[in-house]
N, CA, C and O atoms as CSV, one atom per row, in Angstrom:
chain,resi,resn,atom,element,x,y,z
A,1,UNK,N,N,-12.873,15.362,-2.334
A,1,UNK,CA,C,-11.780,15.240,-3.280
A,1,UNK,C,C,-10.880,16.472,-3.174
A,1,UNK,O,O,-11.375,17.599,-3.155
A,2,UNK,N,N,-9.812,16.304,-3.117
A,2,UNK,CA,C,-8.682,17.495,-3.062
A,2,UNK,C,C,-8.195,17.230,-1.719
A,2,UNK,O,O,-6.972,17.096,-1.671
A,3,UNK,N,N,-8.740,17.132,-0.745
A,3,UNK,CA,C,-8.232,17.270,0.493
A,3,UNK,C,C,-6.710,16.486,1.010
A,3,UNK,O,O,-7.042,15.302,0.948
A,4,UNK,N,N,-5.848,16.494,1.286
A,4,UNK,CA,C,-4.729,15.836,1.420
A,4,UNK,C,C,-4.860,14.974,2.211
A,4,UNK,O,O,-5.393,15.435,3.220
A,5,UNK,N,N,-4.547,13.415,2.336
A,5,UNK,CA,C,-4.656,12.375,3.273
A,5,UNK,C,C,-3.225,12.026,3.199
A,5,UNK,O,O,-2.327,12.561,2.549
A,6,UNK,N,N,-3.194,10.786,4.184
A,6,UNK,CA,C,-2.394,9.813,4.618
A,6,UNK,C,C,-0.736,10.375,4.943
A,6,UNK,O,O,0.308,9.729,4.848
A,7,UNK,N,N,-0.904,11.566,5.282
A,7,UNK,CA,C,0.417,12.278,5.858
A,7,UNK,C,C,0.424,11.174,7.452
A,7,UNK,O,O,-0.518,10.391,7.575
A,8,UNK,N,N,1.470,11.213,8.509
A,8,UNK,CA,C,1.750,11.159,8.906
A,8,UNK,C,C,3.092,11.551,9.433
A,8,UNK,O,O,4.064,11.482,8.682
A,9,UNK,N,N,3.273,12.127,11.185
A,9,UNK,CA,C,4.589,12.343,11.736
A,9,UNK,C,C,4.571,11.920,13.107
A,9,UNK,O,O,3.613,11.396,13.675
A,10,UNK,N,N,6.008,12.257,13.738
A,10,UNK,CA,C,6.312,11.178,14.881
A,10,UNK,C,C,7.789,12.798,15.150
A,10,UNK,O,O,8.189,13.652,14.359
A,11,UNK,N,N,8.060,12.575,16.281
A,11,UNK,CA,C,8.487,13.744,17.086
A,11,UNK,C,C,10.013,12.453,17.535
A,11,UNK,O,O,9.940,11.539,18.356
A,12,UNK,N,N,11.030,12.764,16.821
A,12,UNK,CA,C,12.308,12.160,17.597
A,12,UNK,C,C,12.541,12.309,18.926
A,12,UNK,O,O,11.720,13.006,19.524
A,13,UNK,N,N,13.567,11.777,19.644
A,13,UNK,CA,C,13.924,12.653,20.932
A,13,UNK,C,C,14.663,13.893,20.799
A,13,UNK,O,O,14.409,14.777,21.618
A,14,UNK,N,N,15.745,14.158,19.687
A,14,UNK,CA,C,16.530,15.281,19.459
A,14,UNK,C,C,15.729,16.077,19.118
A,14,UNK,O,O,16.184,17.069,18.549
A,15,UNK,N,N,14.787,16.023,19.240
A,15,UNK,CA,C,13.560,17.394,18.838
A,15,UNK,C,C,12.856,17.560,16.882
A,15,UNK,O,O,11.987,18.328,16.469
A,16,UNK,N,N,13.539,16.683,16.227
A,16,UNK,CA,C,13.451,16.767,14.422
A,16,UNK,C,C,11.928,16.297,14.668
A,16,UNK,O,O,11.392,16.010,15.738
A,17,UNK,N,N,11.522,16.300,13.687
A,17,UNK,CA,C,9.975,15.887,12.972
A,17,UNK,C,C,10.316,14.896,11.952
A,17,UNK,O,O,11.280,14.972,11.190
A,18,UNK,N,N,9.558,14.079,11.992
A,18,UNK,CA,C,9.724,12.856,10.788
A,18,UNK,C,C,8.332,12.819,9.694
A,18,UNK,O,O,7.787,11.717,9.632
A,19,UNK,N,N,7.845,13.714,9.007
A,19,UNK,CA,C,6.952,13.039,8.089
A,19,UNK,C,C,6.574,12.328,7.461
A,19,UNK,O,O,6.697,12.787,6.325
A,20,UNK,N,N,5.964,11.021,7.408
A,20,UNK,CA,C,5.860,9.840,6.156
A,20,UNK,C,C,4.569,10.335,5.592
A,20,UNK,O,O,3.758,10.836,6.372
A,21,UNK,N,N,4.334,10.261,4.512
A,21,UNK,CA,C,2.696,9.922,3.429
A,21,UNK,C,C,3.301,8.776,3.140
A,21,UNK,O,O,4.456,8.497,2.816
A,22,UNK,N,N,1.868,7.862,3.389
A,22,UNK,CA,C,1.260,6.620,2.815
A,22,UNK,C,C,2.672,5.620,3.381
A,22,UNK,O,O,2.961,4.503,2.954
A,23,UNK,N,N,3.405,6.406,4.450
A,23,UNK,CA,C,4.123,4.948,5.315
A,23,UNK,C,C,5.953,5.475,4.593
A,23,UNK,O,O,6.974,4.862,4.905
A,24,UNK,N,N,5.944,6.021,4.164
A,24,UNK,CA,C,7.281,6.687,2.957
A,24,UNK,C,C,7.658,7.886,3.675
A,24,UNK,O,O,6.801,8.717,3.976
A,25,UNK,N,N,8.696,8.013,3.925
A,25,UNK,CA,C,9.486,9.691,4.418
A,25,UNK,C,C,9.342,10.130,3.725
A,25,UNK,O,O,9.477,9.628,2.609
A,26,UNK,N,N,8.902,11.596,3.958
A,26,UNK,CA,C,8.793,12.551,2.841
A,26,UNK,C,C,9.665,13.845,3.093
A,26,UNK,O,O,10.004,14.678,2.253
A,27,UNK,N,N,9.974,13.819,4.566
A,27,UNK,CA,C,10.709,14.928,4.896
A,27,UNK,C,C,10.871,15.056,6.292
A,27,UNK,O,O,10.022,14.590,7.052
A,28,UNK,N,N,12.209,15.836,6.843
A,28,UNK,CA,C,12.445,15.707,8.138
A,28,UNK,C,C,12.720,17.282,8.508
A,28,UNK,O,O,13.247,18.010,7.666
A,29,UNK,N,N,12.384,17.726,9.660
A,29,UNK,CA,C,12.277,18.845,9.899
A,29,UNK,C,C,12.987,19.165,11.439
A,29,UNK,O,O,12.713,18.863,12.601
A,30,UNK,N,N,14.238,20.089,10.633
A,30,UNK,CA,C,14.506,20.162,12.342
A,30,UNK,C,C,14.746,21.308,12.684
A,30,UNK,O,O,14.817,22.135,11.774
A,31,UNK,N,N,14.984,21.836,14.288
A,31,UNK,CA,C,15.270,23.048,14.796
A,31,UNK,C,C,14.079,24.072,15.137
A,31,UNK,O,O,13.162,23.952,15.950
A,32,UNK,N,N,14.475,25.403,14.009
A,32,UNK,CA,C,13.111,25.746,14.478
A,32,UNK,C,C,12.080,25.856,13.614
A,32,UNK,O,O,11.192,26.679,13.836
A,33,UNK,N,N,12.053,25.050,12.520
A,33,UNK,CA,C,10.728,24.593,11.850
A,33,UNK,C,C,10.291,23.577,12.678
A,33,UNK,O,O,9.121,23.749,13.019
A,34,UNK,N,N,10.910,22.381,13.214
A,34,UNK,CA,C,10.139,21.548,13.979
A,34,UNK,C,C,9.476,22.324,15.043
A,34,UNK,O,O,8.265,22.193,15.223
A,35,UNK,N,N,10.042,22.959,15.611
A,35,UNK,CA,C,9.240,23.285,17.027
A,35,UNK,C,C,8.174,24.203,16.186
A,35,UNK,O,O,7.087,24.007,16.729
A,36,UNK,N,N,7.989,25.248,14.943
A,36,UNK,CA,C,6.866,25.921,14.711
A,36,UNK,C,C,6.015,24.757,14.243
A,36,UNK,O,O,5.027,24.592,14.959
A,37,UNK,N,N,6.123,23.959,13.295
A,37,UNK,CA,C,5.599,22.579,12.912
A,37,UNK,C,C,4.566,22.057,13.915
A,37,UNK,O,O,3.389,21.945,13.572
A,38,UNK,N,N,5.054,21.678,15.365
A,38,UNK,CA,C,4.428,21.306,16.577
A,38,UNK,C,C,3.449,22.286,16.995
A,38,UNK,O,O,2.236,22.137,17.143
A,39,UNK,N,N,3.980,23.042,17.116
A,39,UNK,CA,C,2.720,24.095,17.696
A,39,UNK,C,C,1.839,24.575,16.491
A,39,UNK,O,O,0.684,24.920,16.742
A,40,UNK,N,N,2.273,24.619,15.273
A,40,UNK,CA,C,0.908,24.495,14.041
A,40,UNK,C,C,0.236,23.225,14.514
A,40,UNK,O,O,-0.784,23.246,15.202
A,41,UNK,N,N,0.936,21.950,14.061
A,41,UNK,CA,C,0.169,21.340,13.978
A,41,UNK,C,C,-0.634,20.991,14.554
A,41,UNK,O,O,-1.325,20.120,14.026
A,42,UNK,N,N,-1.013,21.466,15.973
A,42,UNK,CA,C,-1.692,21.203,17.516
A,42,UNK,C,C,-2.949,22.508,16.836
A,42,UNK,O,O,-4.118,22.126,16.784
A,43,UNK,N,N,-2.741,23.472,16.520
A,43,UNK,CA,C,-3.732,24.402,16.234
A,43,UNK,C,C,-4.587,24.530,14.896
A,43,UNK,O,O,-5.492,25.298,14.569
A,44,UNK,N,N,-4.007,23.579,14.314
A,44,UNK,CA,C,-5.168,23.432,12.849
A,44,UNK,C,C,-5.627,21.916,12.320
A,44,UNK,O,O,-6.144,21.026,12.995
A,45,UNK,N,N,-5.252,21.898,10.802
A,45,UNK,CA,C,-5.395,20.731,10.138
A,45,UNK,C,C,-4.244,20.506,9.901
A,45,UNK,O,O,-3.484,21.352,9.429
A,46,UNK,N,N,-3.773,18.804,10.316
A,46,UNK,CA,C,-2.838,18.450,10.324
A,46,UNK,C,C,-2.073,18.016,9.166
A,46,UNK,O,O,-0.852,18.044,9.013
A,47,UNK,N,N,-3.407,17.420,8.002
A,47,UNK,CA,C,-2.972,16.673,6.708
A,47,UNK,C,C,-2.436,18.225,6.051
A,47,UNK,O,O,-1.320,18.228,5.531
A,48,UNK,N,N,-3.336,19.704,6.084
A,48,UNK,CA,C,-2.950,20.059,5.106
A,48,UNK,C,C,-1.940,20.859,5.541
A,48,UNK,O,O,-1.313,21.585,4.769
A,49,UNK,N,N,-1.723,20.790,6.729
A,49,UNK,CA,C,-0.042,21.448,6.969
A,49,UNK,C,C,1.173,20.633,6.654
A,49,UNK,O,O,2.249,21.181,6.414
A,50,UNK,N,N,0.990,19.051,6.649
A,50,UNK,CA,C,2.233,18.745,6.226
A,50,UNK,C,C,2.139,18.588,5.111
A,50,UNK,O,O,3.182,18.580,4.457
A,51,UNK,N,N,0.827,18.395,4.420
A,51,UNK,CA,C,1.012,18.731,2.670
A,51,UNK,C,C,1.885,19.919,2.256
A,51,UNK,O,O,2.593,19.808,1.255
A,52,UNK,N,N,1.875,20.946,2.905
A,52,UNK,CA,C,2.480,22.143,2.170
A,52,UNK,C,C,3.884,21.625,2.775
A,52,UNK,O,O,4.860,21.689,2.028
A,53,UNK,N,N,4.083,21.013,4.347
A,53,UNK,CA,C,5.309,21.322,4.178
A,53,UNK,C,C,5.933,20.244,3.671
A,53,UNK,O,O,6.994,20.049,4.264
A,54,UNK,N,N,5.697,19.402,2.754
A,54,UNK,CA,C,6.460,18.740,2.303
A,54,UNK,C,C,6.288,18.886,0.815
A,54,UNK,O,O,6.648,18.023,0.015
A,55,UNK,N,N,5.633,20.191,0.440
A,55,UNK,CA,C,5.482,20.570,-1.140
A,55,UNK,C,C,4.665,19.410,-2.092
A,55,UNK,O,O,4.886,19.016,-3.237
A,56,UNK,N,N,3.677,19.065,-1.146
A,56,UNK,CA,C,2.910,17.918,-1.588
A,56,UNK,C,C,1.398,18.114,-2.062
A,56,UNK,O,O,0.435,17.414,-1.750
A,57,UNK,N,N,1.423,19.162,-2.837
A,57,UNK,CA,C,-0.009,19.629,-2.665
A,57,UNK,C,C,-0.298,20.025,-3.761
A,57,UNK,O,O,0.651,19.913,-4.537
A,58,UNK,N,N,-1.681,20.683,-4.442
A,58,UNK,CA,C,-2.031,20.949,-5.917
A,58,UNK,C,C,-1.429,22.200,-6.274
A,58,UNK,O,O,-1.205,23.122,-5.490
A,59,UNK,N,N,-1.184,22.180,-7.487
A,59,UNK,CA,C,-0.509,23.955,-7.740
A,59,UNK,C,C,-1.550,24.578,-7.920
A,59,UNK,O,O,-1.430,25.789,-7.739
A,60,UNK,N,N,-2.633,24.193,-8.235
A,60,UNK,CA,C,-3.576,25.036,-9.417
A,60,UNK,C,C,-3.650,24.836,-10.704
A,60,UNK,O,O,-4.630,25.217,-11.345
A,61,UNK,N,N,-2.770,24.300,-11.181
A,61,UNK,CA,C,-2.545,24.599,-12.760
A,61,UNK,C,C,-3.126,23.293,-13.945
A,61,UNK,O,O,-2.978,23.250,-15.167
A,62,UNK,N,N,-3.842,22.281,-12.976
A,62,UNK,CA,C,-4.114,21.266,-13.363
A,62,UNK,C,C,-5.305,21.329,-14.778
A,62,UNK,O,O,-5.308,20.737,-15.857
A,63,UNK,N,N,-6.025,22.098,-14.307
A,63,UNK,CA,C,-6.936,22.015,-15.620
A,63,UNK,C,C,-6.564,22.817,-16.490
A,63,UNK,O,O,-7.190,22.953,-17.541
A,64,UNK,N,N,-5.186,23.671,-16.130
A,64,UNK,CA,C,-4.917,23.979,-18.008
A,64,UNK,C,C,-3.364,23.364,-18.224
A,64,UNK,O,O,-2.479,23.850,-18.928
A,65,UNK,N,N,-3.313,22.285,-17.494
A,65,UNK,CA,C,-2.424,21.000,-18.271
A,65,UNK,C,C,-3.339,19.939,-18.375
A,65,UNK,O,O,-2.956,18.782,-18.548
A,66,UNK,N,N,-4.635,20.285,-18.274
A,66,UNK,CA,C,-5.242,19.148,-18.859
A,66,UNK,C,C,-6.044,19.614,-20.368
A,66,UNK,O,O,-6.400,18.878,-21.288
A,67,UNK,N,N,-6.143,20.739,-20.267
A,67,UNK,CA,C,-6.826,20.775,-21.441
A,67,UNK,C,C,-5.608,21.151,-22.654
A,67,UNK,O,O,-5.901,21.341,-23.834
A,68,UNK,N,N,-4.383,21.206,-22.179
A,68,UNK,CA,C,-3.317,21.518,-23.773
A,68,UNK,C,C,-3.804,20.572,-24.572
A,68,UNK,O,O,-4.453,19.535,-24.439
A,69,UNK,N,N,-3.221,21.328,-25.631
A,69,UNK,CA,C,-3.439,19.939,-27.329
A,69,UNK,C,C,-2.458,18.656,-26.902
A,69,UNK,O,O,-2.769,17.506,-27.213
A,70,UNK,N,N,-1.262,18.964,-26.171
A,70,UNK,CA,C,-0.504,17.533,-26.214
A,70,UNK,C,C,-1.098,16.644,-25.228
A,70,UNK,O,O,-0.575,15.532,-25.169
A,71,UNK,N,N,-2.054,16.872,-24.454
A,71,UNK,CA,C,-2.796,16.011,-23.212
A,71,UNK,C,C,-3.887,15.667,-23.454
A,71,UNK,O,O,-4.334,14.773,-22.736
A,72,UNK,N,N,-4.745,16.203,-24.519
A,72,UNK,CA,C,-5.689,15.379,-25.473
A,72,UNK,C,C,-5.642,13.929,-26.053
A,72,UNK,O,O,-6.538,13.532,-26.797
């Protein structure tokens, strides 16, 4: 649980990055974030690099917006 799934990307010919989660664009990346993008993503984990780069990811702050009085 936590781990980021169902990212997916695809490499244009003009060199951009296309990200979808769950089949949906989430963000397109071009120049020279795409080309650092490519060579991350070849050297780690793929879900949780495009989680961050598409600002798709947990803040932290979840269990003390879960425990306020108005979320009771």
């Amino acid at each position: 649980m936590g781990t980021p799934e169902g990212f997916d990307w695809h490499e244009r010919g003009d060199g951009s990055v296309v990200i979808t989660h769950h089949g949906s664009m989430a963000t397109v990346l071009r120049g020279r974030r795409a080309r650092d993008f490519v060579e991350d993503v070849e050297a780690g984990d793929d879900q949780e690099l495009m989680a961050r780069v598409t600002g798709n990811y947990r803040r932290g702050n979840e269990r003390t917006a879960k425990q306020h009085p108005r979320n009771r």
